[in-house]
N, C-alpha and C positions, 0 to 999 in steps of 0.2 A: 242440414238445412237449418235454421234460423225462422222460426214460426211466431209470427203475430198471434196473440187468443185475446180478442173482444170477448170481456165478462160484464153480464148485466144486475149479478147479485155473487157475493160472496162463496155462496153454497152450490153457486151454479160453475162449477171450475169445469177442466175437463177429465176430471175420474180417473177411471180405468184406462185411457189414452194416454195418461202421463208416460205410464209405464213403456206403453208401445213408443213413443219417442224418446224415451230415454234410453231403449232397448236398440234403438236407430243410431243413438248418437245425435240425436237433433236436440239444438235449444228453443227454449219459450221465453217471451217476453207475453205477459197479461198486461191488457190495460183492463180496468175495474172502471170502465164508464159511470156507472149509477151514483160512484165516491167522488167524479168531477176530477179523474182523471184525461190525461188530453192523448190523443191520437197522437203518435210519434210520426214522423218522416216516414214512410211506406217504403223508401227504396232500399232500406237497408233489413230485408226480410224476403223470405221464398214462399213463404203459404201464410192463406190467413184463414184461421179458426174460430169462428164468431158462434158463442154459446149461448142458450137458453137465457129466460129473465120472466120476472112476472109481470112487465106490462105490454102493449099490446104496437102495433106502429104505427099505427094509426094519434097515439098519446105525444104527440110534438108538443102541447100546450103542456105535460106533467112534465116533461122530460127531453128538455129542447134539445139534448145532445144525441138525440135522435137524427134529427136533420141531419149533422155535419155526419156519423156514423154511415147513413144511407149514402151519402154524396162520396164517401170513403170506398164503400163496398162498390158504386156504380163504378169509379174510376178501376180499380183494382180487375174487379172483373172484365169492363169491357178495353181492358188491356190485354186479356189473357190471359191471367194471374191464378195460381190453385186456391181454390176455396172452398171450405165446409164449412156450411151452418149448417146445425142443429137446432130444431123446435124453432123458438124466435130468429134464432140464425138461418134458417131456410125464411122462414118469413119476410124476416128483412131484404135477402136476396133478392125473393118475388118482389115486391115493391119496388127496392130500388134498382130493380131489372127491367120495370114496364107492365110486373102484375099485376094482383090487387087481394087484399087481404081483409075478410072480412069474419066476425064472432059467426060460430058455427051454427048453423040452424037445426042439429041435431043435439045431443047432451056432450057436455064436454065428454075427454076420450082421457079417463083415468086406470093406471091399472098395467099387466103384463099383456103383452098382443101379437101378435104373429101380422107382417103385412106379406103383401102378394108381391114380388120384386120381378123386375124384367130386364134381360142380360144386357149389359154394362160391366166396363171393367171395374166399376169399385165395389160390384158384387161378385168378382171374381172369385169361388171357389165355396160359393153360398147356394143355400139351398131357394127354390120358388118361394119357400115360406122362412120369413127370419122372425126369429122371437125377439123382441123387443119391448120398450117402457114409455108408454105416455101417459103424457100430463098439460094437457091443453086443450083448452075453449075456444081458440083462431084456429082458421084454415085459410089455406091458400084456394082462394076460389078463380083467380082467372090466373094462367102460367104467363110469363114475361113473352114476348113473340121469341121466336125459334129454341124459346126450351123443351124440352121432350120428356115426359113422363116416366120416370124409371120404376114406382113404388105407387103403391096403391092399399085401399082398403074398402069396408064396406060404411064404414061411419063415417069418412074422410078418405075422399078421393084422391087428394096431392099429397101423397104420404113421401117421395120423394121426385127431384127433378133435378135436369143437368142443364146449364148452358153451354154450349160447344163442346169442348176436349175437358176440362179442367174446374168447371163452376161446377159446384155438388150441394142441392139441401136438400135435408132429409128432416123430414116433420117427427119422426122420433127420436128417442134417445136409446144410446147403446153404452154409455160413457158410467154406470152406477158402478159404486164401491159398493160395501157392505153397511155402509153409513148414508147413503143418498136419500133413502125415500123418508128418514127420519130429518135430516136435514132440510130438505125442502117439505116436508109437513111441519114445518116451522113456521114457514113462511104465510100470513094471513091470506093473500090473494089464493098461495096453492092448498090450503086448507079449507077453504072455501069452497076451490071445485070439486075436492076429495068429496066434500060432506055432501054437497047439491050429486052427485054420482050414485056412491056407496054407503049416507048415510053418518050418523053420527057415530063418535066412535071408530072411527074407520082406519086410522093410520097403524094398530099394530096389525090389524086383516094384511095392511098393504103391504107392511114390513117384512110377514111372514112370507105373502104373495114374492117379493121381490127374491127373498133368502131361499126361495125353492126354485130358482130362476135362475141364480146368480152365475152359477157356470157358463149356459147358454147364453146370458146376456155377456160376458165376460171374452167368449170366446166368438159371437158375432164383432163384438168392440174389434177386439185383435185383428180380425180376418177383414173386416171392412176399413176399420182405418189404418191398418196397414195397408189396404191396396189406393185409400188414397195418396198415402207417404209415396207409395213407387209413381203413381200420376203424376205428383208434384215433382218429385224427382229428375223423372223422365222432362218436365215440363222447364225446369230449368238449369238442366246441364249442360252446359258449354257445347256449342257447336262445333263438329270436329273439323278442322279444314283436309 
């Protein structure tokens, strides 16, 4: 397959997934929206991978290519098309799906976490509890109509959600290298939530937090976005007569 990745910062690639798609035989094309790169022609791609960013989506006045992005994901999707977003990438789905997305009114959710997951095939072969990484201050507070709640938490209810067979966001992330949580404590916006959480000081705590992790998060990555690779798959292989 041939995979569109919508990226909203540099650091925000997609990790540990490279591997599983290269492991596939699948190619990627990134567009780097935030550099004033332009959305390519859609038809000529199987899945689309819309990653993580430090602004919010509600920010069309900082970041007008916001708009055409959402108008992008709404077409995509309500075609039937595979798709994963992660963190801002689930976000943007809910919105440009019919949800609504609002700053959390508990403290941001920084750190390693375990969510509550509910069977779905892109949990296939996952346990009720996945360890995973968040780093975010938005939540998806109302679901798009006919999405269904796959992932949950206690600080943040919409920890994932599906539309129909093949749309997938998932408010955390599972995509860290061994370089991630240093690379995004670079960044002023996510430096910011770290310190308002955990305090000043905070990024080699989180570094270490990540490094004693990094198996389990490595090996959720594998096992969940491989079972979205077999979705998409399934989703667009030739109909046999």
């Amino acid at each position: 397959m041939r995979i569109l990745v919508f990226q909203h910062a540099a650091a925000e690639h997609p990790g540990s997934f490279r591997d599983v798609m290269a492991a596939g035989g699948h190619t990627t094309h990134a567009v780097e929206l935030d550099e004033g790169e332009t959305i390519p022609d859609l038809a000529g791609y199987d899945a689309l991978l819309v990653m993580g960013g430090p602004m919010d989506v509600w920010q069309e006045p900082q970041f007008p290519w916001l708009k055409e992005e959402k108008a992008a994901i709404h077409d995509w999707v309500n075609a039937g098309r595979p798709y994963l977003g992660m963190c801002l990438g689930a976000q943007l789905l809910a919105e440009a799906c019919g949800g609504a997305v609002r700053p959390m009114t508990a403290p941001p959710e920084v750190g390693i976490d375990r969510v509550s997951t509910f069977p779905d095939p892109i949990f296939a072969g996952v346990g009720a509890l996945c360890t995973c990484f968040q780093w975010h201050a938005a939540e998806v507070v109302e679901l798009p109509p006919a999405a269904r709640l796959i992932a949950t938490g206690p600080g943040c209810r919409v920890q994932g959600f599906a539309i129909g067979e093949h749309a997938y966001g998932l408010q955390f992330h599972l995509e860290l290298t061994d370089t991630t949580a240093i690379e995004w404590g670079a960044m002023p916006e996510y430096a910011a939530a770290l310190e308002a959480v955990q305090g000043q000081g905070a990024l080699p705590r989180l570094q270490a937090e990540v490094a004693s992790h990094i198996g389990e998060l490595q090996d959720a990555a594998a096992r969940i976005f491989g079972n979205f690779l077999d979705i998409a798959a399934r989703a667009t292989a030739p109909v046999q007569e």
